[in-house]
N, C-alpha and C positions, 0 to 999 in steps of 0.2 A: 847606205840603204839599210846596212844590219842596224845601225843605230836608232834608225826611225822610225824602225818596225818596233825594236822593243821598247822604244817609249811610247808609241801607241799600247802593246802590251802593257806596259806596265801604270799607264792610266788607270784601264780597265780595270785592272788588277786594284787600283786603291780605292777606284770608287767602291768593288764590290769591298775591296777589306773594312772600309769605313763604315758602312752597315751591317757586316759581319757575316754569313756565307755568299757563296761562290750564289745562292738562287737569287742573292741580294734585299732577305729579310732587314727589317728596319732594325736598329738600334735601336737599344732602352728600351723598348713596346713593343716587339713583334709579333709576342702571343701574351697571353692573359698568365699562362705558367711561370713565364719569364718573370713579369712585374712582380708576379707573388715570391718569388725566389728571392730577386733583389731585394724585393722589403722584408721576409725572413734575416736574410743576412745580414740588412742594412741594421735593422733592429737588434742582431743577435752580435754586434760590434762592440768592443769594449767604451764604453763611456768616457774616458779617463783621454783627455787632449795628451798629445805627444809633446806638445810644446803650444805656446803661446801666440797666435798669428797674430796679435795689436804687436810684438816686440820686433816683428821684421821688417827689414827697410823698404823701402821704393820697390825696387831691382834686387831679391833676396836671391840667394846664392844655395841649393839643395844637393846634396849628395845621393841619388840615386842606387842603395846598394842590392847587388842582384849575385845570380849563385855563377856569374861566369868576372866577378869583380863591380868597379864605383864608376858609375859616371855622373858628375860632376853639371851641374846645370844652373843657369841663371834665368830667371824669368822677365821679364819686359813690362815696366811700369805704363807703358802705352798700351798694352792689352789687358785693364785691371778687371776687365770680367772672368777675364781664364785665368790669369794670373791668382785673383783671391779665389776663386772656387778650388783652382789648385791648391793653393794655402789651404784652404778648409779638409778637404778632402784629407790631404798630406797630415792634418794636424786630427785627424780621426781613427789614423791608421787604417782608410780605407783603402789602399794600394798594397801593405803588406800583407805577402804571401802570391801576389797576381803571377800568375804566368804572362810571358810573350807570346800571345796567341798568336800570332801572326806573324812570321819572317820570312821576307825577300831578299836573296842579296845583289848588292847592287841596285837598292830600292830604299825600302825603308825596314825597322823592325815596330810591333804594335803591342801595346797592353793595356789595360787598366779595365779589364772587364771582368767586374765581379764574379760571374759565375764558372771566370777558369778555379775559384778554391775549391770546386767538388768535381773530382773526375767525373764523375755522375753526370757531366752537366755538357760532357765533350762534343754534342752534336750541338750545340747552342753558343759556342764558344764564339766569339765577338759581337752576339744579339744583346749583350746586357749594360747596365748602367745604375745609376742612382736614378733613375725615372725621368730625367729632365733634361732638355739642353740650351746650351746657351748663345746667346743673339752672337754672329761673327762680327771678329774685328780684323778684316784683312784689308794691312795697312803696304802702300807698297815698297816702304823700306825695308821690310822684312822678307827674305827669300829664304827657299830650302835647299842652305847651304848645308855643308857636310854638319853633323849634330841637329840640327835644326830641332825644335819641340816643338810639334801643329799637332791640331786636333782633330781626333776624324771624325769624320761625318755620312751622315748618307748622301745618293747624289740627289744632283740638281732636279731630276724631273719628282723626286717624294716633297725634296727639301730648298725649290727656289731663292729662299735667307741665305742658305748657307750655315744655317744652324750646328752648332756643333753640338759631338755627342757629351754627358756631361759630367765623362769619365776619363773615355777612350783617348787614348796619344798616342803619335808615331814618332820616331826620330830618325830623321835621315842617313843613309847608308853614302849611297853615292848622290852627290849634288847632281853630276849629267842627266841620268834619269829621272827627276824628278822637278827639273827647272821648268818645266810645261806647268805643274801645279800652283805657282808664282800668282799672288792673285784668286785663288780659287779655296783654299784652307787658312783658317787662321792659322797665325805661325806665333808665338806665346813666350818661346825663352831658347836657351843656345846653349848646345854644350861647351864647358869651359875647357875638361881634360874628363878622359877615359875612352876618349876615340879610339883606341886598341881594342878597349870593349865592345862599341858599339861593331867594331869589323868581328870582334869572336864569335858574339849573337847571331850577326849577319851570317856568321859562315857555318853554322851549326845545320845540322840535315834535318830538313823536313820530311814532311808527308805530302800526298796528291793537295790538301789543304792548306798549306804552306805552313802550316803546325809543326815546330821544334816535334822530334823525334823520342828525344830526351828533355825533359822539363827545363826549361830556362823560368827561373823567379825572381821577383821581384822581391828581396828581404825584409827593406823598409824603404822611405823616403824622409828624410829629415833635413832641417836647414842646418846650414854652417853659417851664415851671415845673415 
């Protein structure tokens, strides 16, 4: 019964995390502030590619590196909307310096939202994006096994598609709780190894907002294969 309760909890809990506060404003657009922020930043980003995205393969292989250690991820040639925006992203150094705004444990952990680089920004923290989202590919081979890398979204009654945000990712903590969302998030690439990491993040103290207590960041994101 304790089980069912908290996966109904922890539903809840992703749809609001996926649009970013707890009132369940939208992602990427929720205020006219917001957008103007992201395109400050977006613009204020160094020019210069990390690396090459035509040189990677099918299924490219990224090393995630953050301030609690590497995790190690592959992405899914069958999701090549999220897949290359990831690449793009990834090769703009638009992820380095991102906090995990967002960690559950026994859930999932979340990032990739622009506006964790300015503490300034902390009431707004999971609202932001590169201003765009992209059409979902939720395939049903793909489930949210332990590592898992899906993207989040707002819910279903703003976002019927299923649109994803066209930044934000989660990676799965624990599969248990999270095997109701099967079908309902695109799921994009898998961790390969640093699943020690992903439980240190997960275990790290939050706040009332499930906000790291202490900065968890994102360093960079670069490929290996």
């Amino acid at each position: 019964m304790k089980s069912k309760i908290f996966i109904c909890i922890m539903a809840a809990l992703l749809a609001v995390a996926s649009c970013g506060s707890r009132a369940g404003s939208n992602t990427e657009t929720s205020t006219t502030d917001n957008t103007q922020k992201n395109t400050r930043q977006t613009n204020s980003m160094d020019t210069t590619l990390a690396f090459n995205p035509s040189d990677l393969p099918e299924e490219p292989v990224f090393e995630i590196y953050t301030t609690e250690g590497t995790i190690t991820v592959m992405l899914y040639k069958d999701t090549p909307l999220h897949r290359d925006n990831f690449i793009k992203l990834a090769s703009e150094k638009f992820y380095d310096s991102l906090l995990f705004h967002r960690v559950i444990y026994n859930f999932m952990i979340q990032t990739g939202d622009p506006l964790t680089k300015d503490p300034a920004n902390k009431d707004a923290f999971g609202t932001g994006g590169p201003g765009y989202t992209i059409p979902a590919e939720i395939l049903p081979g793909h489930t949210h096994k332990k590592g898992a890398l899906a993207a989040a979204r707002t819910g279903d009654i703003a976002n019927p598609k299923r649109e994803s945000s066209g930044s934000q990712f989660y990676i799965v903590h624990n599969p248990e709780y999270c095997s109701h969302l099967d079908g309902q998030y695109t799921i994009f690439g898998e961790t390969l190894d640093g699943f020690d990491v992903i439980d240190r993040i997960a275990s790290v103290r939050t706040d009332s907002m499930d906000r790291p207590v202490k900065d968890v960041k994102i360093i960079s994101i670069r490929p290996i294969l």
